[in-house]
py3Dmol code that shows the C-alpha trace and the ligand (Angstrom):
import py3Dmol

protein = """\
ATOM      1  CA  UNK A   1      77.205  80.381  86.635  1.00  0.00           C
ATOM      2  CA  UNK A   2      79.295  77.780  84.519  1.00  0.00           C
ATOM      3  CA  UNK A   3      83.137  79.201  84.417  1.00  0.00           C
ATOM      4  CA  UNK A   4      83.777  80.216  80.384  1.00  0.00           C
ATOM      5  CA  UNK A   5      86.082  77.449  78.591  1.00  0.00           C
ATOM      6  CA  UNK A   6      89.015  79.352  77.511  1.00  0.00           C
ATOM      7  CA  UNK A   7      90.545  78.349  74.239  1.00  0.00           C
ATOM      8  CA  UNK A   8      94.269  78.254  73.302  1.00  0.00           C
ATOM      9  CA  UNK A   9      94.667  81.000  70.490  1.00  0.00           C
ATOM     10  CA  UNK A  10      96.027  79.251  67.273  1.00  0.00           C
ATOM     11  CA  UNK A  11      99.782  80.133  66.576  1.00  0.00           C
ATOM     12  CA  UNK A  12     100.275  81.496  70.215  1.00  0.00           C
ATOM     13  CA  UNK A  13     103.786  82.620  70.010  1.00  0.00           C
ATOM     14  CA  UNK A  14     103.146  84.095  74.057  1.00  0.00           C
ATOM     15  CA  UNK A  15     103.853  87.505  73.477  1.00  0.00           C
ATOM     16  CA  UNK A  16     103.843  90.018  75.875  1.00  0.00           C
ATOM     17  CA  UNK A  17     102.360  93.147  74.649  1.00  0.00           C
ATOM     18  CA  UNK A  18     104.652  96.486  74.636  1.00  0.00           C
ATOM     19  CA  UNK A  19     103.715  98.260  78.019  1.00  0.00           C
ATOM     20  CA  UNK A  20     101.727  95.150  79.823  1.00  0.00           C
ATOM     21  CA  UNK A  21     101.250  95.725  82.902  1.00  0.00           C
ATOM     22  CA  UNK A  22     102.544  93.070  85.565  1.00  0.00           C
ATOM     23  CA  UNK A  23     102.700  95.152  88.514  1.00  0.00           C
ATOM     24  CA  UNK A  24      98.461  94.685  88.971  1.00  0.00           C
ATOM     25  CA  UNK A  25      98.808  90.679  88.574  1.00  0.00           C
ATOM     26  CA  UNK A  26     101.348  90.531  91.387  1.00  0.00           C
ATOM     27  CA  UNK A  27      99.551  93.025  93.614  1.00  0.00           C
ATOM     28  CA  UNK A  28      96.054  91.146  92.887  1.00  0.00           C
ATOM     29  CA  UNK A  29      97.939  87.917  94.634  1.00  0.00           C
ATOM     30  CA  UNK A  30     100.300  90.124  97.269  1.00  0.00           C
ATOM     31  CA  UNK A  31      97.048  91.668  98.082  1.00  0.00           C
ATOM     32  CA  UNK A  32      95.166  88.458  98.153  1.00  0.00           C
ATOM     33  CA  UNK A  33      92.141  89.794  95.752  1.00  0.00           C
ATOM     34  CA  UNK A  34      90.997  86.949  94.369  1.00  0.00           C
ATOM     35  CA  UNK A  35      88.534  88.896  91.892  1.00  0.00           C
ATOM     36  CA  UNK A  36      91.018  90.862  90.553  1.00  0.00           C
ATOM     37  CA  UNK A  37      93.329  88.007  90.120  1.00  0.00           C
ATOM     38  CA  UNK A  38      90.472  86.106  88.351  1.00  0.00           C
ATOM     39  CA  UNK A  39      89.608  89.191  85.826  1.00  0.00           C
ATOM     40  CA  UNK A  40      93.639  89.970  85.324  1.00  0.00           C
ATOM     41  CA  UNK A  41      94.395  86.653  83.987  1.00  0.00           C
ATOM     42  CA  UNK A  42      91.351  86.424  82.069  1.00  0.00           C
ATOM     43  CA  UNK A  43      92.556  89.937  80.281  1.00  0.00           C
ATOM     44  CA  UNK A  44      96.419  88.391  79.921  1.00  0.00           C
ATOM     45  CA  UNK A  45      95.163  85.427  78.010  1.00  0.00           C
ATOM     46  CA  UNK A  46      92.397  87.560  75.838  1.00  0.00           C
ATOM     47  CA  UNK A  47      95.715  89.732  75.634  1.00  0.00           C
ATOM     48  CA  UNK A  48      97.722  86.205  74.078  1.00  0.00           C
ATOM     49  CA  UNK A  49     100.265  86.161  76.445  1.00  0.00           C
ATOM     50  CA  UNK A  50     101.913  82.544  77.271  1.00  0.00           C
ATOM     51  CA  UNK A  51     100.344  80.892  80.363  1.00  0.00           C
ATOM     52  CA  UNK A  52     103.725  79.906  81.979  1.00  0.00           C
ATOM     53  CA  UNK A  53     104.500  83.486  81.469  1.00  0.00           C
ATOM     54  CA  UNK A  54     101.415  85.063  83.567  1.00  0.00           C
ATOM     55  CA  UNK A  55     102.548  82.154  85.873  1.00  0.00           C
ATOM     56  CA  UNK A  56     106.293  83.000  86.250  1.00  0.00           C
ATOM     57  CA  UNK A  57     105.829  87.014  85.674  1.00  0.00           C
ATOM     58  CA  UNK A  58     102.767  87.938  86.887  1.00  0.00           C
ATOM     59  CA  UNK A  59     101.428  85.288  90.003  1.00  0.00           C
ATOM     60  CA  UNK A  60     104.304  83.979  91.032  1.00  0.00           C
ATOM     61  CA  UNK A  61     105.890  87.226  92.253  1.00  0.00           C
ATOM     62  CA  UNK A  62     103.545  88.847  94.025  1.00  0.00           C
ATOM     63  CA  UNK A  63     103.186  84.982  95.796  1.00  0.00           C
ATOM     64  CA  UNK A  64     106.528  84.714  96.351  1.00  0.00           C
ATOM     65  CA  UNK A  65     106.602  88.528  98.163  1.00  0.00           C
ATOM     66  CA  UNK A  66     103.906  86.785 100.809  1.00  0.00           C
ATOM     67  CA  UNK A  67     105.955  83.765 101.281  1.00  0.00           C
ATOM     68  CA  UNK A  68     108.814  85.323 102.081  1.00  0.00           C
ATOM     69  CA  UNK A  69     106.997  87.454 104.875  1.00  0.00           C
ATOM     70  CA  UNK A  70     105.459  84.182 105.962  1.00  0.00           C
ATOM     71  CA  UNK A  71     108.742  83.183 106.926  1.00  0.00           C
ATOM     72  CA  UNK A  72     109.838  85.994 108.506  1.00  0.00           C
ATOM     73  CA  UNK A  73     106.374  86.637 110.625  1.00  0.00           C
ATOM     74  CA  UNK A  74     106.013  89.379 108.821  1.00  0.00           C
ATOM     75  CA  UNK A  75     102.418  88.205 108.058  1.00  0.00           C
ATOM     76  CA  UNK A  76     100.486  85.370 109.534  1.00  0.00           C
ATOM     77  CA  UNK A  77      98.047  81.924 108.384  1.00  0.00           C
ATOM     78  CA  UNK A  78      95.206  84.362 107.683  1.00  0.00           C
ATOM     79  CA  UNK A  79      96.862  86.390 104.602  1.00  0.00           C
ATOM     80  CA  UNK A  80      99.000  83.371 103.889  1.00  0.00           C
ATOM     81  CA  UNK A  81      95.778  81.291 102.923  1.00  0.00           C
ATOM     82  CA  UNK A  82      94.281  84.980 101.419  1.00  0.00           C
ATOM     83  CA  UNK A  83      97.050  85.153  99.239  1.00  0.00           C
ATOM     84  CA  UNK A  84      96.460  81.455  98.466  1.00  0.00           C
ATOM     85  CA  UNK A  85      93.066  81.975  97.323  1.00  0.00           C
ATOM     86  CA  UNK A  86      94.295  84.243  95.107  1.00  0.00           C
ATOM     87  CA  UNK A  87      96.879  82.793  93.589  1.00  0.00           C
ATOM     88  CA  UNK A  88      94.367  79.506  93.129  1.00  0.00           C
ATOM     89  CA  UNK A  89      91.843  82.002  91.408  1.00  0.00           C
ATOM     90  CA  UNK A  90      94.317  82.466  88.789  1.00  0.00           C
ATOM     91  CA  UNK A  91      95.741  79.069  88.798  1.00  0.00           C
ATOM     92  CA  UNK A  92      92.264  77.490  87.893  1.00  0.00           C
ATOM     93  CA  UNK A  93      92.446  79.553  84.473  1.00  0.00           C
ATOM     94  CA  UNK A  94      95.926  78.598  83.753  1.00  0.00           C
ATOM     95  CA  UNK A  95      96.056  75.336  84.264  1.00  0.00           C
ATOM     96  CA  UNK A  96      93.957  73.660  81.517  1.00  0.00           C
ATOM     97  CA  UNK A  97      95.999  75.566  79.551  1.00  0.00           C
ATOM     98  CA  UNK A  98      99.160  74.671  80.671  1.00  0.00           C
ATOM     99  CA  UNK A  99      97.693  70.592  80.590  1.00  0.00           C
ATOM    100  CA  UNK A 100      96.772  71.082  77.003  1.00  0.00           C
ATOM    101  CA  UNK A 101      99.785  72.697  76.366  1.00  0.00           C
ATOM    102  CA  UNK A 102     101.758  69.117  77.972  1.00  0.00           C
ATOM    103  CA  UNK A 103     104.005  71.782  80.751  1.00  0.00           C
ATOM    104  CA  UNK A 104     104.885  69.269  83.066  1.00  0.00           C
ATOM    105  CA  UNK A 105     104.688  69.241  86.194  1.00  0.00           C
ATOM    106  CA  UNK A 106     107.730  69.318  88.423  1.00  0.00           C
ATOM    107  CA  UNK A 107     106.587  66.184  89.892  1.00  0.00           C
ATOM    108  CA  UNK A 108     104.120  64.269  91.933  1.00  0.00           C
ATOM    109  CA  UNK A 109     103.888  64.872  95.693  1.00  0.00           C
ATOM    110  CA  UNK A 110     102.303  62.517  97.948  1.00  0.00           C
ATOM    111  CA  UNK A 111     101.251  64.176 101.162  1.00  0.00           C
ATOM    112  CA  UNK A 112      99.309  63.149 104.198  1.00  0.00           C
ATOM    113  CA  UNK A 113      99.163  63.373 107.757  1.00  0.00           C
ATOM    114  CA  UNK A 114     100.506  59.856 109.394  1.00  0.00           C
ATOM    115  CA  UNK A 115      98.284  57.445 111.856  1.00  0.00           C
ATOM    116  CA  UNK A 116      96.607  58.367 114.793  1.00  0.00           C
ATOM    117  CA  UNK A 117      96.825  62.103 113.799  1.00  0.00           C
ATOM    118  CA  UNK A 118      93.591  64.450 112.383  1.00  0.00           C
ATOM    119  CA  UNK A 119      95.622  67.248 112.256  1.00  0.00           C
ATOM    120  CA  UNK A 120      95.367  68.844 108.685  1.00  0.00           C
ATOM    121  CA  UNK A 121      95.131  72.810 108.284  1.00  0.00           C
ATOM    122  CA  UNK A 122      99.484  72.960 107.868  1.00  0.00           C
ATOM    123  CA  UNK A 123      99.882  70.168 105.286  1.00  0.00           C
ATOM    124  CA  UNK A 124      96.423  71.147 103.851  1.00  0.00           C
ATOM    125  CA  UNK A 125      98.545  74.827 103.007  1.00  0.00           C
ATOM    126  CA  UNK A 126     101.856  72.963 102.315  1.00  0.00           C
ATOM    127  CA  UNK A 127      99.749  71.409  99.307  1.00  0.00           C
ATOM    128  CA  UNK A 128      98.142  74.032  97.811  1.00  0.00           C
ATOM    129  CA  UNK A 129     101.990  75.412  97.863  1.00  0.00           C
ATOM    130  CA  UNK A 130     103.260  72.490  96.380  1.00  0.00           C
ATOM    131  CA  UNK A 131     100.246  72.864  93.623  1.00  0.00           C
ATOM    132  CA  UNK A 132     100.726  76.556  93.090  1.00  0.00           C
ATOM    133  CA  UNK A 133     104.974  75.948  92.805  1.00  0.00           C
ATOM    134  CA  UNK A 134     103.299  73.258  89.991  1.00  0.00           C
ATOM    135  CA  UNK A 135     103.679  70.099  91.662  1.00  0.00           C
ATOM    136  CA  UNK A 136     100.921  67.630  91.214  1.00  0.00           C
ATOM    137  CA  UNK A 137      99.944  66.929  94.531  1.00  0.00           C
ATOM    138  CA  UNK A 138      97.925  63.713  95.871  1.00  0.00           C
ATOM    139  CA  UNK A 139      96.891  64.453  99.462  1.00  0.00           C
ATOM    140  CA  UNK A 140      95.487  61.326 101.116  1.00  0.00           C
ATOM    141  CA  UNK A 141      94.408  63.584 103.824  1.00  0.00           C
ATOM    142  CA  UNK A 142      94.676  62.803 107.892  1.00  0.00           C
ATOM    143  CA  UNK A 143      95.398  59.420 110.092  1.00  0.00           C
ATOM    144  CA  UNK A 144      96.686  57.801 107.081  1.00  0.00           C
ATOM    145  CA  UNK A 145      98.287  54.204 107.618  1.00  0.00           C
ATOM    146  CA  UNK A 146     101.777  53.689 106.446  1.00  0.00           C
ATOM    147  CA  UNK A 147     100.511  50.835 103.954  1.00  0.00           C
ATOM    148  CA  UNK A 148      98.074  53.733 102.595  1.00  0.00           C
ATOM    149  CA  UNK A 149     101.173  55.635 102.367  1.00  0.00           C
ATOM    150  CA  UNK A 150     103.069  52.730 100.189  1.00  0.00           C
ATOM    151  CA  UNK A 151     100.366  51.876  98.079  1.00  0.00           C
ATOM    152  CA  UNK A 152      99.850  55.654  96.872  1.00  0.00           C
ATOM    153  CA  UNK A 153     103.738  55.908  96.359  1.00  0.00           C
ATOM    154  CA  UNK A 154     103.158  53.145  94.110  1.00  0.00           C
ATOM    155  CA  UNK A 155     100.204  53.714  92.440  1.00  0.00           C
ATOM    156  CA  UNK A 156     101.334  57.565  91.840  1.00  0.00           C
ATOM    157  CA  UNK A 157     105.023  56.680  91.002  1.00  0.00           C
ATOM    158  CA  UNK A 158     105.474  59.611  93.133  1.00  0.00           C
ATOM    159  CA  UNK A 159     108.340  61.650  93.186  1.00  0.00           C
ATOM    160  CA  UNK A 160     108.396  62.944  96.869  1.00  0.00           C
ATOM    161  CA  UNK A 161     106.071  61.737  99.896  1.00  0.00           C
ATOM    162  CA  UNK A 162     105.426  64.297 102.937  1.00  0.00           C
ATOM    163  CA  UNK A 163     104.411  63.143 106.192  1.00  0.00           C
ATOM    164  CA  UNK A 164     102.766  65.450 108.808  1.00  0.00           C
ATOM    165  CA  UNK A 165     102.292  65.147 112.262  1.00  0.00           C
ATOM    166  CA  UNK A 166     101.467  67.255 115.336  1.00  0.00           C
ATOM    167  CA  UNK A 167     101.383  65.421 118.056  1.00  0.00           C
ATOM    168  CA  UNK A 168     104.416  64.733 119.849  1.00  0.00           C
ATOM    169  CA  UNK A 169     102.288  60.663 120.067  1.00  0.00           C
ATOM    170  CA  UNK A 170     102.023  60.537 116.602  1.00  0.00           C
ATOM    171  CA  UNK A 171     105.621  62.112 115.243  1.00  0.00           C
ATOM    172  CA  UNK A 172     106.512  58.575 116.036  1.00  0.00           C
ATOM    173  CA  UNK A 173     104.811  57.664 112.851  1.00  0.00           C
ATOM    174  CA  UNK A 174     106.844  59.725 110.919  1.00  0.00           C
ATOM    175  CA  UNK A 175     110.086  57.412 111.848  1.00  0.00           C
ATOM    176  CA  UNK A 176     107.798  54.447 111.044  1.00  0.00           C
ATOM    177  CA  UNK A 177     106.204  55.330 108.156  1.00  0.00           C
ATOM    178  CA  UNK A 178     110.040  56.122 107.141  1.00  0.00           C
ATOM    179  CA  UNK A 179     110.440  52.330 107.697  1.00  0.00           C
ATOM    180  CA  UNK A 180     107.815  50.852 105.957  1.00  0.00           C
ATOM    181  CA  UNK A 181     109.237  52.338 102.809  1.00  0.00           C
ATOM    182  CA  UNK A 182     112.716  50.774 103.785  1.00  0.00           C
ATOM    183  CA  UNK A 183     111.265  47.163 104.526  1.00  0.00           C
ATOM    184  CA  UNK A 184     109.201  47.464 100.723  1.00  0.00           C
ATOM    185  CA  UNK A 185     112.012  48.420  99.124  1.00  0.00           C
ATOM    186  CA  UNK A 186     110.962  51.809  98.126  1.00  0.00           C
ATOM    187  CA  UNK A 187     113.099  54.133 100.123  1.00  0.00           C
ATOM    188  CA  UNK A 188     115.570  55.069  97.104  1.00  0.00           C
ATOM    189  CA  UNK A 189     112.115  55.688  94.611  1.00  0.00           C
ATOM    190  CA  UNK A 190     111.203  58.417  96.522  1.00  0.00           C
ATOM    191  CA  UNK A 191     112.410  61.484  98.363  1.00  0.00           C
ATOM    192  CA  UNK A 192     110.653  61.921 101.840  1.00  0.00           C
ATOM    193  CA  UNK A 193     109.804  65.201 103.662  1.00  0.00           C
ATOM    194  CA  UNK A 194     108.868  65.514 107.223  1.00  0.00           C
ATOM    195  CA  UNK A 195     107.007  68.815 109.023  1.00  0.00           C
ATOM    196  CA  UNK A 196     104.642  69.331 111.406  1.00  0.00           C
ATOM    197  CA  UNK A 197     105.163  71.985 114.698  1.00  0.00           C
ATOM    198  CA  UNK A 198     106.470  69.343 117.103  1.00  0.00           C
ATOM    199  CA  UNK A 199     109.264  68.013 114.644  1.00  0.00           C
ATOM    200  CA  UNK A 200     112.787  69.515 113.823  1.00  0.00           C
ATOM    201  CA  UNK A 201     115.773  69.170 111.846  1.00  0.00           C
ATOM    202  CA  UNK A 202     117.314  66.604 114.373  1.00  0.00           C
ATOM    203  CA  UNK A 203     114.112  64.317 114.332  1.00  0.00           C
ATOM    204  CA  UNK A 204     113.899  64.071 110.312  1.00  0.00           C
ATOM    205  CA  UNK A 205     117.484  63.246 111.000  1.00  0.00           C
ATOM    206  CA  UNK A 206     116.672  60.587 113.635  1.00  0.00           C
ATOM    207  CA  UNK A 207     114.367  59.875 110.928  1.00  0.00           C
ATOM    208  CA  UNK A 208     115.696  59.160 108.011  1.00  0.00           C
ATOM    209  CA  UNK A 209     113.715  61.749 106.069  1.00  0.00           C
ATOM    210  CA  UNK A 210     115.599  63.972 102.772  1.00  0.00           C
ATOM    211  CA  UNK A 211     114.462  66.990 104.237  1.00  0.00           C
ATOM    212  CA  UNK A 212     112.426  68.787 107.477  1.00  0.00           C
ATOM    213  CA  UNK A 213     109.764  71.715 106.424  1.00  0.00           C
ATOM    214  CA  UNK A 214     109.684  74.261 109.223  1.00  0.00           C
ATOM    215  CA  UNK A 215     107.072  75.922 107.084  1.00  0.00           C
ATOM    216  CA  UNK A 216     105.430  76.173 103.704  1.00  0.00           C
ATOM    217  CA  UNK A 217     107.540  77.960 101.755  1.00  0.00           C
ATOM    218  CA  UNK A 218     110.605  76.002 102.815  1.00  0.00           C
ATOM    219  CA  UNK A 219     108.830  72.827 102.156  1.00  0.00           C
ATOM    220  CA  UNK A 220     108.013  74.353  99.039  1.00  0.00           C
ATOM    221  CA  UNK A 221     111.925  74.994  98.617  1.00  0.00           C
ATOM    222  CA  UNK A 222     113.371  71.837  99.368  1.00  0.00           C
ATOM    223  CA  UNK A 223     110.503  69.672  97.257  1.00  0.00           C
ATOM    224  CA  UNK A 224     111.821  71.936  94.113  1.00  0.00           C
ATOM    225  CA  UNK A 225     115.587  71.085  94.997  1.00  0.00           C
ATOM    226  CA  UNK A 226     114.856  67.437  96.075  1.00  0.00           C
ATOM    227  CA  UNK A 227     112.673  66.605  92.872  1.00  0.00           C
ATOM    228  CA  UNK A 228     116.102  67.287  90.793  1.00  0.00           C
ATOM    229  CA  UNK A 229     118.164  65.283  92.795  1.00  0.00           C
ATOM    230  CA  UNK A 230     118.881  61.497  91.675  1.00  0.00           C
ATOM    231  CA  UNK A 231     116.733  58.413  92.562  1.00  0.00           C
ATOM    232  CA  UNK A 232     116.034  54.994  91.798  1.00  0.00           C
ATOM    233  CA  UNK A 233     113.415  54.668  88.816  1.00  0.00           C
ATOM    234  CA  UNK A 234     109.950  52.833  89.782  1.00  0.00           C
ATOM    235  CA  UNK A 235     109.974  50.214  87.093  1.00  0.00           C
TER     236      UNK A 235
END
"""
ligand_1 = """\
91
B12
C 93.688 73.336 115.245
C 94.135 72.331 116.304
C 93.367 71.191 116.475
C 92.151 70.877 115.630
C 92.634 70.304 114.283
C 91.734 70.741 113.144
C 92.360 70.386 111.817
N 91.475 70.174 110.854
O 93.563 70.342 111.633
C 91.410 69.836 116.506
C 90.444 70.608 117.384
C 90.668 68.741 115.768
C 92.547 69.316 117.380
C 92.506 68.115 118.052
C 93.482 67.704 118.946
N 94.540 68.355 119.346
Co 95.116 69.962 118.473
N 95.714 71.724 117.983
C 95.292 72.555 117.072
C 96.149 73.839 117.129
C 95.339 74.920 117.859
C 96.590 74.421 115.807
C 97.339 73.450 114.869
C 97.494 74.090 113.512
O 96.666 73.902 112.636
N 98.499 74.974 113.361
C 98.661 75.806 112.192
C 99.472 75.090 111.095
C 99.568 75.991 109.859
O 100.768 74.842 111.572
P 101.489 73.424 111.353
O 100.480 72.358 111.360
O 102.623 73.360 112.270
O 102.000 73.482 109.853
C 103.067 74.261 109.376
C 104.445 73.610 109.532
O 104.547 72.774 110.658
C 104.692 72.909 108.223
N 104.181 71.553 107.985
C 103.083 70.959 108.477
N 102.933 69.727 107.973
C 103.939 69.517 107.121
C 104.272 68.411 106.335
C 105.411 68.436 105.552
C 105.747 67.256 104.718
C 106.227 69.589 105.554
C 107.451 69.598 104.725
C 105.903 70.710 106.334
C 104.761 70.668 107.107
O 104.088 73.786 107.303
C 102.856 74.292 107.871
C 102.545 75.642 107.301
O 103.562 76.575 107.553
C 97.391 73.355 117.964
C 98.021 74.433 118.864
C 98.878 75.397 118.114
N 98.693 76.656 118.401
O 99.688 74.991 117.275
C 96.793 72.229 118.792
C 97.677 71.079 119.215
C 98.566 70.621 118.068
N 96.688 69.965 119.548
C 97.030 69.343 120.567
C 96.259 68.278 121.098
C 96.751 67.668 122.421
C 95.104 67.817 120.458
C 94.200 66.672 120.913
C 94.929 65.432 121.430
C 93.241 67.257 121.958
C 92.339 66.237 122.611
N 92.627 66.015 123.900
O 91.484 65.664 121.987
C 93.394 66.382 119.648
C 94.084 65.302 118.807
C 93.200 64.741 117.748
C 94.029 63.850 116.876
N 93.958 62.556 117.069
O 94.763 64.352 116.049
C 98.346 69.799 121.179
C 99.499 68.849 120.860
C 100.442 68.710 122.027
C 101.520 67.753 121.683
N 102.736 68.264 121.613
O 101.275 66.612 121.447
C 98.470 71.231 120.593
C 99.920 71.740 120.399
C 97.697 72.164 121.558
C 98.346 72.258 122.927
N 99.146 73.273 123.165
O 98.127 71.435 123.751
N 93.580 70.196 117.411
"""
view = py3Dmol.view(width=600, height=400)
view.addModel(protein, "pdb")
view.setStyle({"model": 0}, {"cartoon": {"style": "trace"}})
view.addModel(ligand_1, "xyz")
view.setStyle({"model": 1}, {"stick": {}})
view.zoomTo()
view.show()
């Protein structure tokens, strides 16, 4: 069944109705029920309430509760991705709203997982992350080549690049890829993020990298705090 086309009410001031409810959008994501995520938001924009305000007070928290116990190993990958699923339920409503509306997003992320590597389940999460924190992400998936890298930085004018790897072979590619970008003369366009189980704060050192994800949510973390940090323009 074709998804209903939502229309922006005219004059939407986003309002929030006296007594709204929040507490059932963040538990539909916290609880990773992506039905009842999908029929909240649908009621909270019948209801005329401003997108990036169903975003910010009613997805984002309950999200941002899982996250947190992500980190801690509190909860695992399994209700991680639930909660995703969620979260994406809603997002799918909000975000032709948001694009008509011209929010912005925070930036454009360019991730991948670098040569020789077909490892893709912990960037594939670090994206939808980066997507749900409202990045506009570009993954150009596993084994990519450092000139596939480049040429997407380019062509996307990207903001920040992520490279993952798993294999302690292939982290190698990470420093290399890192290189590439020096020899074009793109390092200062673009801030770089590194992740991937094998690596560590000392090897995105080593690296050359802005930042090292140990997980989504801090990768999530840094790209926010990176994106606002100073760079060279791309002309
Ligand atoms: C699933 C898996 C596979 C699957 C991959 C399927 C897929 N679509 O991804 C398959 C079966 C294909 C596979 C193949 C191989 N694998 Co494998 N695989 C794994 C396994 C079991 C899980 C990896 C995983 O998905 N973890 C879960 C995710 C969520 O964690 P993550 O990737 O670390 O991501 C998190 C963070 O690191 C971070 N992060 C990740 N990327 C990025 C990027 C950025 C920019 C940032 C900021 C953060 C970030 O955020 C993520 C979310 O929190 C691991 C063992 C293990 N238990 O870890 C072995 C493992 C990684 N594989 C291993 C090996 C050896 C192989 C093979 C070489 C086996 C073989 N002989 O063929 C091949 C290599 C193929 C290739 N060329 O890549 C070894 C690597 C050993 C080493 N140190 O080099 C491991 C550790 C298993 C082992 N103990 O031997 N593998």
């Amino acid at each position: 069944m074709a998804e209903p086309v939502l229309q922006i009410p005219e004059g939407w001031d986003g309002r929030v109705p006296d007594g709204w409810e929040w507490r059932t959008l963040w538990d539909a994501v916290e609880t990773g029920d992506h039905i009842y995520a999908d029929s909240r938001v649908k009621e909270s924009i019948a209801a005329e309430i401003h997108p990036k305000v169903i975003l910010d007070d009613g997805l984002f928290p309950g999200f941002n509760l899982q996250g947190d116990r992500f980190t801690e190993q509190i909860i695992f990958i399994p209700e991680m991705l639930i909660t995703a699923r969620a979260m994406k339920a809603g997002l799918k409503l909000i975000r032709p709203l948001l694009a008509a509306m011209a929010v912005k997003p925070l930036g454009t992320f360019v991730m991948g997982t670098v040569l020789g590597d077909m490892h893709d389940i912990g960037q594939s999460i670090v994206s939808i992350m980066l997507e749900n924190a409202g990045f506009n992400v570009i993954n150009l998936g596993t084994d990519v080549h450092p000139d596939k890298f480049i040429e997407a930085a380019r062509r996307e004018q990207a903001d920040l690049i992520g490279f993952s790897a798993l294999l302690s072979t292939t982290v190698y590619y990470q420093k290399v890829t890192i290189e590439e970008f020096v020899k074009a003369g793109l390092r200062d366009k673009v801030k770089i993020l590194i992740g991937g189980a094998p690596t560590t704060q000392e090897w995105a050192d080593d690296c050359g990298a802005d930042g090292w994800g140990k997980d989504a949510v801090v990768a999530v973390r840094l790209a926010r705090e990176l994106v606002g940090q100073p760079r060279e323009a791309w002309a």
